[in-house]
N, C-alpha and C positions, 0 to 999 in steps of 0.2 A: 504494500500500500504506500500511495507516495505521504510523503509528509506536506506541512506547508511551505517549507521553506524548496522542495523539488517543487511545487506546483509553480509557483513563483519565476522558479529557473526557467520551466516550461514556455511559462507567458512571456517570459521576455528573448524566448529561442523564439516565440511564433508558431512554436509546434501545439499548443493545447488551445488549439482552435476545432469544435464540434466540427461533424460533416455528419453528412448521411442522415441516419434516424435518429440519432443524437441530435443532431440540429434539429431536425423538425420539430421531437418532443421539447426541445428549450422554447422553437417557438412556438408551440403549444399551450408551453406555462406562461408564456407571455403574455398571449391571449387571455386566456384566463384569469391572468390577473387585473389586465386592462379592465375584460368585463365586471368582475368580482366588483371591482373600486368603484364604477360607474354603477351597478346595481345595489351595491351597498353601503357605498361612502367611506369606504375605508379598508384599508389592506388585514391581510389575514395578520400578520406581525401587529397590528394597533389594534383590532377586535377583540373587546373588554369580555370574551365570552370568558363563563369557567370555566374551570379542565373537565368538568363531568359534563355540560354543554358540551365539549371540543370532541368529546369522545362519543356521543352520542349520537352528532353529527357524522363523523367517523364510520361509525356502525351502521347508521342510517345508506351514506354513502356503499360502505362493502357490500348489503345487501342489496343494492341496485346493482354493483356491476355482478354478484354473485346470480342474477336474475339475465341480466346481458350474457353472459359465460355460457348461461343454461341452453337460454332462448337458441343461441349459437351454433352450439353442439348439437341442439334440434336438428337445424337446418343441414348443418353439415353430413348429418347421419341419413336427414332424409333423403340428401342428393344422393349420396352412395349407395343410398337402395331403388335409387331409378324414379322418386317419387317426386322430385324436384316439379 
């Protein structure tokens, strides 16, 4: 694992520049956070929630995508059986 002082070296080699699907997902979070701010007024780091809030939300959030995952695996299974 690098430390912070190699991350550093990194960024000023020019070599610890995302590509690919790393990029996209940075700007992904980008996105999201632009949206976030504008529909909530305020960033996740200054959101006065609790920590039992944060987790809750959390939780809420896993069983949506645990819901997407499923939905997914549906479709996937259906295609393979010709039923697409």
């Amino acid at each position: 694992m690098l430390s912070e002082v190699d991350i550093k070296d990194y960024k000023q080699l020019d070599l610890f520049q995302p590509s690919g699907t790393e990029a996209r997902v940075i700007d992904d979070i980008t996105r999201r956070q632009q949206f976030g701010t504008y529909k909530y007024g305020t960033t996740v780091e200054n959101n006065p929630l609790t920590l039992d809030k944060w987790l809750q939300h959390a939780y809420e959030e896993a069983l949506d995508l645990a819901i997407y995952l499923k939905r997914s695996l549906e479709e996937l299974k259906e295609k393979s059986n010709g039923k697409s």
